[in-house]
C-alpha positions as CSV (number, residue, x, y, z in Angstrom):
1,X,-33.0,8.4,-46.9
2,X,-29.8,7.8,-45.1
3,X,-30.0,7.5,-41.2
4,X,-28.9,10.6,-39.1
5,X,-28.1,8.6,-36.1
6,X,-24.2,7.4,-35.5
7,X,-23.4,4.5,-36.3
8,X,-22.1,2.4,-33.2
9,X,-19.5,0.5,-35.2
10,X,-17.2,3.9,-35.8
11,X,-18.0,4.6,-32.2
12,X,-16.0,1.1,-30.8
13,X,-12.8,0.9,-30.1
14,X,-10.5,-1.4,-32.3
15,X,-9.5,-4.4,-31.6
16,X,-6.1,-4.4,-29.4
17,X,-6.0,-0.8,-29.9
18,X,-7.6,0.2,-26.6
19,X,-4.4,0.6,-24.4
20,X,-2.7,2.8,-26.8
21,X,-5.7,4.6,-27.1
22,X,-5.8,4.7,-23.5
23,X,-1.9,6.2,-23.9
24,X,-2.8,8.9,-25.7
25,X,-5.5,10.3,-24.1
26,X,-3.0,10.2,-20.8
27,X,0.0,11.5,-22.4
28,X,-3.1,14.7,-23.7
29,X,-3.8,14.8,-19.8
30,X,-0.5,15.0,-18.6
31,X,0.9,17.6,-21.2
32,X,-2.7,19.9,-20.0
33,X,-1.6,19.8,-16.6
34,X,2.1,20.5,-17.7
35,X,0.7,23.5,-19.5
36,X,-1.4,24.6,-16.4
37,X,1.8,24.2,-14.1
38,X,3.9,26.3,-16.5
39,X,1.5,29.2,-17.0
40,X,1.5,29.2,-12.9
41,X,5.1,29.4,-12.8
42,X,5.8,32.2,-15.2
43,X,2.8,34.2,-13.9
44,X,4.0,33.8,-10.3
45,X,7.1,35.1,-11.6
46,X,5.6,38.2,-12.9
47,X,3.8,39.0,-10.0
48,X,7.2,38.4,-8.1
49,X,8.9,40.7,-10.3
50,X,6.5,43.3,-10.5
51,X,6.1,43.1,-6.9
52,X,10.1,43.4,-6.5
53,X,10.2,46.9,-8.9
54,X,7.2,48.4,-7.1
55,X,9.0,47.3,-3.5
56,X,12.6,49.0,-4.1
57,X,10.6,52.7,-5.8
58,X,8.9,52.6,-2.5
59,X,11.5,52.0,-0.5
60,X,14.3,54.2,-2.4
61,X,10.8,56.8,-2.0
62,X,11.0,57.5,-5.9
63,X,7.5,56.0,-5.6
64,X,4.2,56.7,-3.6
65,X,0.8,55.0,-3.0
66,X,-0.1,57.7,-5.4
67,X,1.9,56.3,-8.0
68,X,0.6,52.6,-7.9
69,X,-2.5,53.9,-8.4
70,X,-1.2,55.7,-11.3
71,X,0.7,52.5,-12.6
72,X,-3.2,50.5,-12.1
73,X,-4.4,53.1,-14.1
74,X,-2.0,53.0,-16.9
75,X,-2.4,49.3,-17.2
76,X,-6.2,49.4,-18.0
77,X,-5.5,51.8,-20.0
78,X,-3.0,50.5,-22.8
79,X,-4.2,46.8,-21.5
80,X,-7.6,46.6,-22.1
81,X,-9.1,43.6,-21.0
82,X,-6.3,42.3,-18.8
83,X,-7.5,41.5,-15.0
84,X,-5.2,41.4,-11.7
85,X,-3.1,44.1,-11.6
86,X,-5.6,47.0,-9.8
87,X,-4.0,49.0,-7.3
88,X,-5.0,46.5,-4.6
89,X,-3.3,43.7,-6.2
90,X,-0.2,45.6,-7.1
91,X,0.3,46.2,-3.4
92,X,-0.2,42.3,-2.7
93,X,2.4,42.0,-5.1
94,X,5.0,44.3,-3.0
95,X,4.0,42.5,-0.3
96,X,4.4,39.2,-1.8
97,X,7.9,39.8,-2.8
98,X,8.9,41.6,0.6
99,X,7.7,38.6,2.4
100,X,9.8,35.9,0.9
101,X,12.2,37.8,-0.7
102,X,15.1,36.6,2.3
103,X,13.7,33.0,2.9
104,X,16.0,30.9,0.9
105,X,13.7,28.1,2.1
106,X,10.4,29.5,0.6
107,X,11.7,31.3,-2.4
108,X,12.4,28.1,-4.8
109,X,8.6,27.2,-3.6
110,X,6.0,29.9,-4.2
111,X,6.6,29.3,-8.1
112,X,4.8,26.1,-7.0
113,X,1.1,27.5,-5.9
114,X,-1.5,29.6,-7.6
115,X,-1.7,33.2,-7.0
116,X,-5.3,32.3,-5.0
117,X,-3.2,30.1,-2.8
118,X,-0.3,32.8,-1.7
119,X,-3.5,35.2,-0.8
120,X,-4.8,32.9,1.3
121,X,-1.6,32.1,3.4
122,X,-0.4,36.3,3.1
123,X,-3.9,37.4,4.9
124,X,-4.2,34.4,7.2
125,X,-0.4,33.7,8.6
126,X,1.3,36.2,11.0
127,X,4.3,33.7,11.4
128,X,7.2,33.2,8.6
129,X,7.1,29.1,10.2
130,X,3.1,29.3,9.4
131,X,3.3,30.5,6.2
132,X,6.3,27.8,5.2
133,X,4.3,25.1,7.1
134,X,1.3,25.9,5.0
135,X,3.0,26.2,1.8
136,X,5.3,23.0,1.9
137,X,1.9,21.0,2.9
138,X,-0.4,22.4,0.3
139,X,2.0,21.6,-2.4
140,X,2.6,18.0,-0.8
141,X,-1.2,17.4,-0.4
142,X,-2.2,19.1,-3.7
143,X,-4.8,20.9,-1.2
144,X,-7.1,22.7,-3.9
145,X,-8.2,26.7,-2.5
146,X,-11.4,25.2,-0.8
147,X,-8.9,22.7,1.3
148,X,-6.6,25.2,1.8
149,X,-8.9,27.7,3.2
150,X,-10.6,24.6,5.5
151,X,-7.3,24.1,6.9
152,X,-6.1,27.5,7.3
153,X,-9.6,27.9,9.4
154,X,-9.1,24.9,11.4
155,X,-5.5,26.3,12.3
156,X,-3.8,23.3,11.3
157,X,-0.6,24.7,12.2
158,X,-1.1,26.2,15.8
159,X,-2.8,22.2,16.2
160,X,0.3,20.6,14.6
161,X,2.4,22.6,16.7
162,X,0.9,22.8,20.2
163,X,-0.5,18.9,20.0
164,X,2.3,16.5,18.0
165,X,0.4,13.1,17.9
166,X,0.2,10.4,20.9
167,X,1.7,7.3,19.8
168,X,3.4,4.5,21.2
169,X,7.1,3.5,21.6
170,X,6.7,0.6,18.5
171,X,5.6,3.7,16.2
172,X,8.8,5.7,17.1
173,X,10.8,1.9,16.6
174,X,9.3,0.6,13.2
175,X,7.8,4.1,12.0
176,X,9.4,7.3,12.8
177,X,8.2,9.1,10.5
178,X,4.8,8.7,11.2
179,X,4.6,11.2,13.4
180,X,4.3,14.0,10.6
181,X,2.2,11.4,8.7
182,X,-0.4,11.4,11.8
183,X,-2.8,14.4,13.5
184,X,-3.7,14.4,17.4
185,X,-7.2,15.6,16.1
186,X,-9.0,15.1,12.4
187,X,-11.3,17.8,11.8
188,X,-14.9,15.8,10.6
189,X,-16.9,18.5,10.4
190,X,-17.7,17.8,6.7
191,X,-19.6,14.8,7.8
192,X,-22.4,17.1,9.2
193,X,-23.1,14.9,11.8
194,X,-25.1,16.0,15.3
195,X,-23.4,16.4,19.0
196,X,-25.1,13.1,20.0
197,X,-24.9,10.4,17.3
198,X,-24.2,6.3,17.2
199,X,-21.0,4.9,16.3
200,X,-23.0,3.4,13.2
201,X,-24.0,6.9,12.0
202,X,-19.8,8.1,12.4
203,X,-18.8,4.8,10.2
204,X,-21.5,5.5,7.8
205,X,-20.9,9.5,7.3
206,X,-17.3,8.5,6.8
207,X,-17.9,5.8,4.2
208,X,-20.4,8.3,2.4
209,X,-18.1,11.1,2.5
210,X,-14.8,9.3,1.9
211,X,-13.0,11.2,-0.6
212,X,-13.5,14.1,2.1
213,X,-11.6,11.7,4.9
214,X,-8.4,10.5,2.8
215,X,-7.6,14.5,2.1
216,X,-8.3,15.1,5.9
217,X,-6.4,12.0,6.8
218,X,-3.1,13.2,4.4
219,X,-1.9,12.0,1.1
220,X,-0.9,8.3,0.4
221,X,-3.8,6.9,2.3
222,X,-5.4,4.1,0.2
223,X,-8.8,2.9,1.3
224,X,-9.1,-0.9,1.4
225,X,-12.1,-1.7,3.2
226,X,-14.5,-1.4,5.9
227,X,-15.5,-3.5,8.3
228,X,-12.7,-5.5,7.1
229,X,-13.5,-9.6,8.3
230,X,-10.7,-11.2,10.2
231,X,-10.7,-14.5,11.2
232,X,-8.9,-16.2,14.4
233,X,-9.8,-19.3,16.1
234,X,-12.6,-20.0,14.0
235,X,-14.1,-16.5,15.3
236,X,-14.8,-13.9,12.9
237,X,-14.0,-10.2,13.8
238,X,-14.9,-7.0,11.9
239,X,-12.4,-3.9,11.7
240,X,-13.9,-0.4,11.2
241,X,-11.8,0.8,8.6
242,X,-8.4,-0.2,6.8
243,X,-6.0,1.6,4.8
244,X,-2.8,1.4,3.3
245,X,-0.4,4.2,3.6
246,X,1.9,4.2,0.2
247,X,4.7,6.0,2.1
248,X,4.8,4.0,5.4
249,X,4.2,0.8,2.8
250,X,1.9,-0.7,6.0
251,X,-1.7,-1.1,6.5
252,X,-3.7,1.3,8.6
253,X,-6.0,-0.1,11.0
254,X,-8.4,2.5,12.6
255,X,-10.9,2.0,14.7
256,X,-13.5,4.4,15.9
257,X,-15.4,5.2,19.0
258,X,-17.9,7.7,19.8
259,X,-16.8,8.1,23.5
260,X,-14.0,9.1,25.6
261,X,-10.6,7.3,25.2
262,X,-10.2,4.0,27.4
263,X,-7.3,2.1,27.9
264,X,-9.2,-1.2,27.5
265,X,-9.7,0.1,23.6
266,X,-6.1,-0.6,22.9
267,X,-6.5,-4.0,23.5
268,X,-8.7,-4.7,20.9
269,X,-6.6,-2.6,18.6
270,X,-3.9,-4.8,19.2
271,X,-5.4,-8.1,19.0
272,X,-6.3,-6.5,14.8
273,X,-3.2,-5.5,14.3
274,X,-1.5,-9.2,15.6
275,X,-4.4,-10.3,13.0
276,X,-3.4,-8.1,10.3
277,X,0.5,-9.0,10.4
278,X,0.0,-12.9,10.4
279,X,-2.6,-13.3,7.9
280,X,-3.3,-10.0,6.1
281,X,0.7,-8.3,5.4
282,X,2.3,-9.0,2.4
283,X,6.1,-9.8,3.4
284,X,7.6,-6.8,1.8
285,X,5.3,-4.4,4.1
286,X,6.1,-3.0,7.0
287,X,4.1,-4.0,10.6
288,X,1.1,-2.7,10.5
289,X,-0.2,0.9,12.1
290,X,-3.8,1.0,14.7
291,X,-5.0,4.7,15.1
292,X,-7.8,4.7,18.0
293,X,-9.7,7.5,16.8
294,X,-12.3,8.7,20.0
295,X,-14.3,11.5,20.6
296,X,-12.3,12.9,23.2
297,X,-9.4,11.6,25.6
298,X,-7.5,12.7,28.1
299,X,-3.9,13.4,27.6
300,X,-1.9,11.6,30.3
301,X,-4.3,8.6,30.1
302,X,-3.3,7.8,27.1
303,X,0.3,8.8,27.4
304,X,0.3,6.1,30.0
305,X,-1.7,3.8,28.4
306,X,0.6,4.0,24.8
307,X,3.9,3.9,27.2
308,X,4.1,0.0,27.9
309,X,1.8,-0.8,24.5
310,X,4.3,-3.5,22.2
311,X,2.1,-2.3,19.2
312,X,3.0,0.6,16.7
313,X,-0.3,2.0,17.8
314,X,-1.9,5.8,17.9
315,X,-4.6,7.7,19.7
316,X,-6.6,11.0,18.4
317,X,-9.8,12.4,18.4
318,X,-11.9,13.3,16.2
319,X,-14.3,16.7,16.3
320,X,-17.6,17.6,14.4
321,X,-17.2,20.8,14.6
322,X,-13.9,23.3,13.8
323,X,-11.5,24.2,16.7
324,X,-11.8,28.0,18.6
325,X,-9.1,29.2,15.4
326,X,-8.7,32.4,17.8
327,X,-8.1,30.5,21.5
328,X,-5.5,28.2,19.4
329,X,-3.8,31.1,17.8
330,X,-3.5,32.4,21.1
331,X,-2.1,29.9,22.8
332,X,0.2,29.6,19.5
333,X,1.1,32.7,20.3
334,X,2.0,32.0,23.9
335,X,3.8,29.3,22.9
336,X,6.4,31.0,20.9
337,X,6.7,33.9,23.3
338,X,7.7,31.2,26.0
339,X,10.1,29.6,23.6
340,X,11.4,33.4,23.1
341,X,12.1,33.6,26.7
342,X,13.9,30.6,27.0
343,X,16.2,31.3,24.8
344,X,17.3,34.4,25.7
345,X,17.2,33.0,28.9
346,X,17.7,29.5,29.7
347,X,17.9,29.8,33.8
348,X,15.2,31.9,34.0
Protein backbone atom coordinates (compact mmCIF):
# COMPACT_ATOMS: atom_id res chain seq x y z
CA UNK A 1 0.00 0.00 0.00
CA UNK A 2 1.44 3.23 -1.09
CA UNK A 3 2.51 5.72 1.63
CA UNK A 4 0.19 8.72 2.38
CA UNK A 5 2.88 10.83 3.78
CA UNK A 6 4.74 13.57 1.31
CA UNK A 7 7.43 12.79 0.07
CA UNK A 8 10.33 15.28 1.14
CA UNK A 9 12.17 15.09 -2.14
CA UNK A 10 9.02 17.06 -4.14
CA UNK A 11 9.03 19.32 -1.08
CA UNK A 12 13.03 20.73 -1.75
CA UNK A 13 13.83 23.24 -3.59
CA UNK A 14 15.94 22.65 -6.86
CA UNK A 15 19.14 22.97 -7.27
CA UNK A 16 20.10 26.84 -8.28
CA UNK A 17 16.52 27.43 -8.51
CA UNK A 18 16.09 29.00 -5.06
CA UNK A 19 16.60 32.74 -5.95
CA UNK A 20 14.26 32.77 -8.73
CA UNK A 21 11.93 31.04 -6.59
CA UNK A 22 12.65 33.52 -4.10
CA UNK A 23 11.64 36.17 -7.18
CA UNK A 24 8.59 35.02 -7.66
CA UNK A 25 7.12 34.70 -4.48
CA UNK A 26 8.34 38.71 -4.09
CA UNK A 27 7.14 39.88 -7.38
CA UNK A 28 3.33 37.79 -5.82
CA UNK A 29 3.94 40.04 -2.62
CA UNK A 30 4.53 43.19 -4.24
CA UNK A 31 1.62 42.91 -6.87
CA UNK A 32 -0.81 41.92 -3.44
CA UNK A 33 0.14 45.00 -1.89
CA UNK A 34 -0.21 46.85 -5.30
CA UNK A 35 -3.65 45.49 -5.38
CA UNK A 36 -4.42 46.58 -1.69
CA UNK A 37 -3.00 50.18 -2.51
CA UNK A 38 -5.26 50.47 -5.58
CA UNK A 39 -8.49 49.27 -4.05
CA UNK A 40 -7.66 52.07 -1.27
CA UNK A 41 -7.28 54.63 -3.79
CA UNK A 42 -10.38 54.14 -5.81
CA UNK A 43 -12.47 53.59 -2.70
CA UNK A 44 -11.18 56.79 -1.13
CA UNK A 45 -12.29 58.25 -4.27
CA UNK A 46 -15.76 57.18 -3.89
CA UNK A 47 -16.12 58.21 -0.61
CA UNK A 48 -14.63 61.61 -1.77
CA UNK A 49 -17.11 61.86 -4.48
CA UNK A 50 -19.98 60.80 -2.72
CA UNK A 51 -19.08 62.96 -0.03
CA UNK A 52 -18.73 65.97 -2.67
CA UNK A 53 -22.63 65.27 -4.23
CA UNK A 54 -24.13 64.98 -0.71
CA UNK A 55 -22.04 68.32 0.36
CA UNK A 56 -23.20 70.78 -2.68
CA UNK A 57 -27.44 69.22 -2.21
CA UNK A 58 -26.94 70.35 1.28
CA UNK A 59 -25.46 73.37 0.76
CA UNK A 60 -27.67 74.47 -2.51
CA UNK A 61 -30.56 73.07 0.40
CA UNK A 62 -32.02 70.65 -2.30
CA UNK A 63 -31.08 68.20 0.38
CA UNK A 64 -31.79 67.53 4.11
CA UNK A 65 -30.51 65.26 7.03
CA UNK A 66 -33.84 63.65 6.10
CA UNK A 67 -32.68 62.74 2.84
CA UNK A 68 -29.35 61.02 3.73
CA UNK A 69 -31.13 58.95 5.72
CA UNK A 70 -33.29 58.28 2.88
CA UNK A 71 -30.24 57.80 0.43
CA UNK A 72 -28.71 55.04 3.56
CA UNK A 73 -31.85 53.49 3.14
CA UNK A 74 -32.01 53.17 -0.48
CA UNK A 75 -28.52 51.71 -0.58
CA UNK A 76 -29.36 48.63 1.71
CA UNK A 77 -32.09 48.28 -0.08
CA UNK A 78 -30.98 47.68 -3.84
CA UNK A 79 -27.36 46.89 -2.23
CA UNK A 80 -27.80 44.12 -0.16
CA UNK A 81 -24.84 43.07 1.50
CA UNK A 82 -22.74 46.20 0.92
CA UNK A 83 -21.33 47.86 4.36
CA UNK A 84 -20.13 51.64 4.96
CA UNK A 85 -22.40 53.79 3.61
CA UNK A 86 -25.20 54.13 6.77
CA UNK A 87 -26.39 57.46 7.33
CA UNK A 88 -23.54 58.09 9.80
CA UNK A 89 -20.91 57.33 7.37
CA UNK A 90 -22.50 59.27 4.58
CA UNK A 91 -22.14 62.40 6.73
CA UNK A 92 -18.39 61.53 7.38
CA UNK A 93 -18.21 61.46 3.88
CA UNK A 94 -19.54 65.29 3.47
CA UNK A 95 -17.38 66.01 5.98
CA UNK A 96 -14.47 64.41 4.52
CA UNK A 97 -14.80 66.20 1.31
CA UNK A 98 -15.62 69.69 2.96
CA UNK A 99 -12.55 69.40 5.00
CA UNK A 100 -9.96 69.00 2.32
CA UNK A 101 -11.72 70.04 -0.47
CA UNK A 102 -9.53 73.72 -0.53
CA UNK A 103 -6.09 72.31 0.69
CA UNK A 104 -4.17 71.82 -2.44
CA UNK A 105 -1.56 70.49 -0.04
CA UNK A 106 -3.76 67.58 1.37
CA UNK A 107 -5.87 66.81 -1.52
CA UNK A 108 -3.27 64.71 -3.76
CA UNK A 109 -2.65 62.87 -0.19
CA UNK A 110 -5.82 61.38 1.38
CA UNK A 111 -5.99 58.93 -1.76
CA UNK A 112 -2.90 57.64 0.15
CA UNK A 113 -4.55 56.31 3.77
CA UNK A 114 -7.34 53.94 4.51
CA UNK A 115 -10.74 55.19 5.25
CA UNK A 116 -9.96 53.95 9.16
CA UNK A 117 -7.06 56.29 9.04
CA UNK A 118 -9.02 59.71 7.81
CA UNK A 119 -11.53 58.86 10.85
CA UNK A 120 -9.11 58.81 13.18
CA UNK A 121 -7.38 62.25 12.18
CA UNK A 122 -11.29 63.89 11.34
CA UNK A 123 -12.56 63.11 15.10
CA UNK A 124 -9.22 63.78 16.77
CA UNK A 125 -7.65 67.11 14.92
CA UNK A 126 -9.27 70.52 15.37
CA UNK A 127 -6.38 72.16 13.41
CA UNK A 128 -6.02 71.93 9.35
CA UNK A 129 -1.74 72.03 10.33
CA UNK A 130 -2.68 68.80 12.74
CA UNK A 131 -4.56 67.04 10.41
CA UNK A 132 -1.67 67.68 7.48
CA UNK A 133 1.05 66.94 10.09
CA UNK A 134 -0.69 63.66 10.91
CA UNK A 135 -1.38 62.60 7.53
CA UNK A 136 2.13 63.42 5.79
CA UNK A 137 3.68 61.35 8.83
CA UNK A 138 1.46 58.31 8.81
CA UNK A 139 2.02 57.80 5.19
CA UNK A 140 5.94 58.44 5.70
CA UNK A 141 6.03 56.00 8.75
CA UNK A 142 3.48 53.50 7.30
CA UNK A 143 1.98 53.95 11.00
CA UNK A 144 -0.67 51.06 10.90
CA UNK A 145 -4.41 52.27 12.77
CA UNK A 146 -3.08 50.97 16.20
CA UNK A 147 0.19 53.48 15.74
CA UNK A 148 -1.85 55.99 14.47
CA UNK A 149 -4.30 56.10 17.19
CA UNK A 150 -1.09 55.78 19.93
CA UNK A 151 0.24 58.75 18.45
CA UNK A 152 -2.80 60.80 17.98
CA UNK A 153 -3.23 59.95 21.98
CA UNK A 154 0.14 60.97 22.80
CA UNK A 155 -0.47 64.34 20.87
CA UNK A 156 2.45 63.97 18.82
CA UNK A 157 1.74 67.14 17.11
CA UNK A 158 1.02 69.67 20.03
CA UNK A 159 4.69 67.86 21.37
CA UNK A 160 6.39 68.41 17.98
CA UNK A 161 5.19 71.76 17.89
CA UNK A 162 5.56 73.27 21.45
CA UNK A 163 9.02 71.18 22.14
CA UNK A 164 11.34 71.03 18.70
CA UNK A 165 14.41 68.84 19.86
CA UNK A 166 17.61 70.08 21.94
CA UNK A 167 20.57 69.49 19.94
CA UNK A 168 23.81 70.90 19.62
CA UNK A 169 25.39 73.37 17.08
CA UNK A 170 27.52 70.17 15.14
CA UNK A 171 23.88 68.66 14.49
CA UNK A 172 22.56 71.92 12.92
CA UNK A 173 26.42 71.87 10.94
CA UNK A 174 26.75 68.16 9.63
CA UNK A 175 22.83 67.29 10.08
CA UNK A 176 20.22 69.76 9.59
CA UNK A 177 17.75 67.78 8.99
CA UNK A 178 17.80 65.89 11.90
CA UNK A 179 15.85 67.90 13.65
CA UNK A 180 12.50 66.54 12.09
CA UNK A 181 14.32 63.09 12.27
CA UNK A 182 14.51 63.53 16.24
CA UNK A 183 11.65 64.00 19.26
CA UNK A 184 12.39 66.02 22.60
CA UNK A 185 10.46 63.15 24.30
CA UNK A 186 9.88 59.24 23.09
CA UNK A 187 6.81 57.90 24.45
CA UNK A 188 7.91 54.16 26.22
CA UNK A 189 5.00 53.40 27.67
CA UNK A 190 4.74 50.16 25.69
CA UNK A 191 7.59 48.86 27.75
CA UNK A 192 5.27 48.58 30.74
CA UNK A 193 7.85 49.35 32.99
CA UNK A 194 7.24 50.71 36.87
CA UNK A 195 7.84 54.61 38.10
CA UNK A 196 10.98 53.29 39.95
CA UNK A 197 13.09 50.86 37.91
CA UNK A 198 17.14 50.21 37.09
CA UNK A 199 18.76 51.31 34.15
CA UNK A 200 19.21 47.47 33.44
CA UNK A 201 15.41 46.82 33.43
CA UNK A 202 15.00 50.23 30.70
CA UNK A 203 17.87 48.50 28.35
CA UNK A 204 16.25 45.20 28.76
CA UNK A 205 12.40 46.25 28.06
CA UNK A 206 13.78 48.09 25.07
CA UNK A 207 15.71 45.19 23.66
CA UNK A 208 12.58 42.86 24.32
CA UNK A 209 10.19 45.17 22.85
CA UNK A 210 12.33 46.48 19.99
CA UNK A 211 10.21 46.43 17.04
CA UNK A 212 7.94 48.77 19.32
CA UNK A 213 11.08 51.32 19.75
CA UNK A 214 12.30 51.72 15.89
CA UNK A 215 8.37 52.75 15.04
CA UNK A 216 8.52 55.07 18.14
CA UNK A 217 12.00 56.19 17.22
CA UNK A 218 10.79 57.01 13.27
CA UNK A 219 11.42 55.26 10.05
CA UNK A 220 14.99 54.43 8.69
CA UNK A 221 16.31 53.47 12.08
CA UNK A 222 18.35 50.22 11.72
CA UNK A 223 19.29 48.46 14.89
CA UNK A 224 22.89 47.32 14.97
CA UNK A 225 23.60 46.36 18.47
CA UNK A 226 23.52 46.75 22.03
CA UNK A 227 25.94 47.24 24.34
CA UNK A 228 28.02 47.75 21.38
CA UNK A 229 32.10 46.96 22.56
CA UNK A 230 34.49 49.76 21.83
CA UNK A 231 37.90 49.59 22.36
CA UNK A 232 40.51 52.58 23.16
CA UNK A 233 43.70 52.40 24.80
CA UNK A 234 43.53 48.90 25.42
CA UNK A 235 40.25 49.74 27.53
CA UNK A 236 37.11 48.18 26.55
CA UNK A 237 33.86 50.31 26.65
CA UNK A 238 30.20 49.26 26.15
CA UNK A 239 27.49 51.58 24.35
CA UNK A 240 23.86 51.09 25.21
CA UNK A 241 22.42 51.04 21.98
CA UNK A 242 23.51 51.73 18.22
CA UNK A 243 21.65 52.39 15.15
CA UNK A 244 22.04 53.45 11.79
CA UNK A 245 19.70 55.97 10.31
CA UNK A 246 19.35 55.09 6.41
CA UNK A 247 18.48 58.75 5.65
CA UNK A 248 21.08 60.60 7.73
CA UNK A 249 23.58 57.58 6.27
CA UNK A 250 25.31 57.89 10.15
CA UNK A 251 25.25 55.69 13.08
CA UNK A 252 23.12 56.52 16.11
CA UNK A 253 24.64 56.33 19.30
CA UNK A 254 22.10 56.47 22.30
CA UNK A 255 22.71 56.18 25.58
CA UNK A 256 20.29 55.89 28.36
CA UNK A 257 19.93 57.03 31.87
CA UNK A 258 17.25 56.57 34.27
CA UNK A 259 17.80 60.01 36.12
CA UNK A 260 17.75 63.57 35.42
CA UNK A 261 19.95 65.12 32.64
CA UNK A 262 23.64 66.00 33.74
CA UNK A 263 26.00 67.85 31.84
CA UNK A 264 28.80 65.48 32.81
CA UNK A 265 26.61 62.70 30.63
CA UNK A 266 27.71 64.44 27.48
CA UNK A 267 31.06 63.70 28.07
CA UNK A 268 30.79 60.21 27.88
CA UNK A 269 28.64 60.58 24.85
CA UNK A 270 31.31 62.20 23.21
CA UNK A 271 34.17 60.22 24.04
CA UNK A 272 31.61 57.10 21.83
CA UNK A 273 31.02 59.02 19.33
CA UNK A 274 35.13 60.15 18.80
CA UNK A 275 35.20 56.10 19.15
CA UNK A 276 32.66 55.48 16.67
CA UNK A 277 34.05 57.88 13.82
CA UNK A 278 37.81 56.56 14.04
CA UNK A 279 37.21 52.96 14.20
CA UNK A 280 33.53 52.07 13.64
CA UNK A 281 32.34 54.69 10.32
CA UNK A 282 32.60 53.49 7.07
CA UNK A 283 34.23 56.54 4.92
CA UNK A 284 31.17 57.20 2.89
CA UNK A 285 28.99 57.83 6.17
CA UNK A 286 28.35 60.77 7.62
CA UNK A 287 29.86 61.71 11.52
CA UNK A 288 28.14 59.94 13.70
CA UNK A 289 24.78 61.20 15.84
CA UNK A 290 24.73 60.64 20.24
CA UNK A 291 21.02 61.11 21.60
CA UNK A 292 21.29 61.24 25.57
CA UNK A 293 17.98 59.87 26.22
CA UNK A 294 17.12 60.66 30.42
CA UNK A 295 14.30 60.50 32.34
CA UNK A 296 13.80 64.00 32.71
CA UNK A 297 16.00 67.23 32.21
CA UNK A 298 15.73 70.59 32.54
CA UNK A 299 15.51 72.79 29.61
CA UNK A 300 18.17 75.56 29.98
CA UNK A 301 20.62 73.03 31.46
CA UNK A 302 20.89 71.44 28.57
CA UNK A 303 20.52 74.28 26.22
CA UNK A 304 23.69 75.41 27.95
CA UNK A 305 25.25 72.37 28.14
CA UNK A 306 24.64 71.43 24.09
CA UNK A 307 25.80 75.26 23.28
CA UNK A 308 29.70 74.89 23.48
CA UNK A 309 29.42 70.78 22.79
CA UNK A 310 31.90 70.12 19.23
CA UNK A 311 29.76 66.84 18.86
CA UNK A 312 26.52 66.42 16.63
CA UNK A 313 24.96 65.34 19.88
CA UNK A 314 21.09 65.36 21.19
CA UNK A 315 19.18 65.33 24.54
CA UNK A 316 15.48 63.98 25.26
CA UNK A 317 13.60 62.22 27.68
CA UNK A 318 11.97 59.44 27.73
CA UNK A 319 8.35 58.86 29.63
CA UNK A 320 6.55 55.55 30.83
CA UNK A 321 3.63 56.79 30.78
CA UNK A 322 1.47 59.04 27.90
CA UNK A 323 1.57 62.88 28.20
CA UNK A 324 -1.67 64.99 29.81
CA UNK A 325 -3.18 64.91 25.73
CA UNK A 326 -5.65 67.65 27.18
CA UNK A 327 -2.87 70.20 29.20
CA UNK A 328 -0.78 69.84 25.76
CA UNK A 329 -3.69 70.58 23.56
CA UNK A 330 -4.18 73.46 25.64
CA UNK A 331 -1.14 74.89 25.71
CA UNK A 332 -1.29 74.04 21.71
CA UNK A 333 -3.98 76.02 21.69
CA UNK A 334 -2.34 78.96 23.55
CA UNK A 335 0.32 78.69 21.42
CA UNK A 336 -1.43 79.51 18.20
CA UNK A 337 -3.61 82.19 19.75
CA UNK A 338 -0.32 84.03 20.73
CA UNK A 339 1.11 83.44 17.30
CA UNK A 340 -2.53 85.04 16.17
CA UNK A 341 -1.82 87.99 18.07
CA UNK A 342 1.39 88.69 16.88
CA UNK A 343 0.60 88.82 13.70
CA UNK A 344 -2.00 91.04 13.64
CA UNK A 345 -0.03 92.80 15.81
CA UNK A 346 3.62 92.83 15.86
CA UNK A 347 4.26 95.88 18.51
CA UNK A 348 1.88 94.74 20.74
Amino acid sequence: MPSSEPNPSHLSTPSGEESTFSEIVQLIADSQEKAIRAVNTVLIELYWRVGEIISGKIASSEWGDGVVRQLAEYIARTQPGLRGFTRANLFRMRQFYETYRDDEKVVPLVRQLPWSHHLLILGQCKRPEEREFYIRTAIQEGWSKRELERQLNSALFARVVLSPPKVSPAVRQFHPEAVSVFKDAYNLEFLGLPEVHAEADLHRALLDKLKDFLIELGRDFCFIGSEYPLQVGGQDFALDLLFFHRGLNCLVAIELKINAFRPEYLGKLDFYLEALDRTVRKNHEQPSIGLLLCASKNDEVVEYALSRSLSPALVAEYQTQLPDKKLLQAKLHEFYEQRVSFVSDPDA
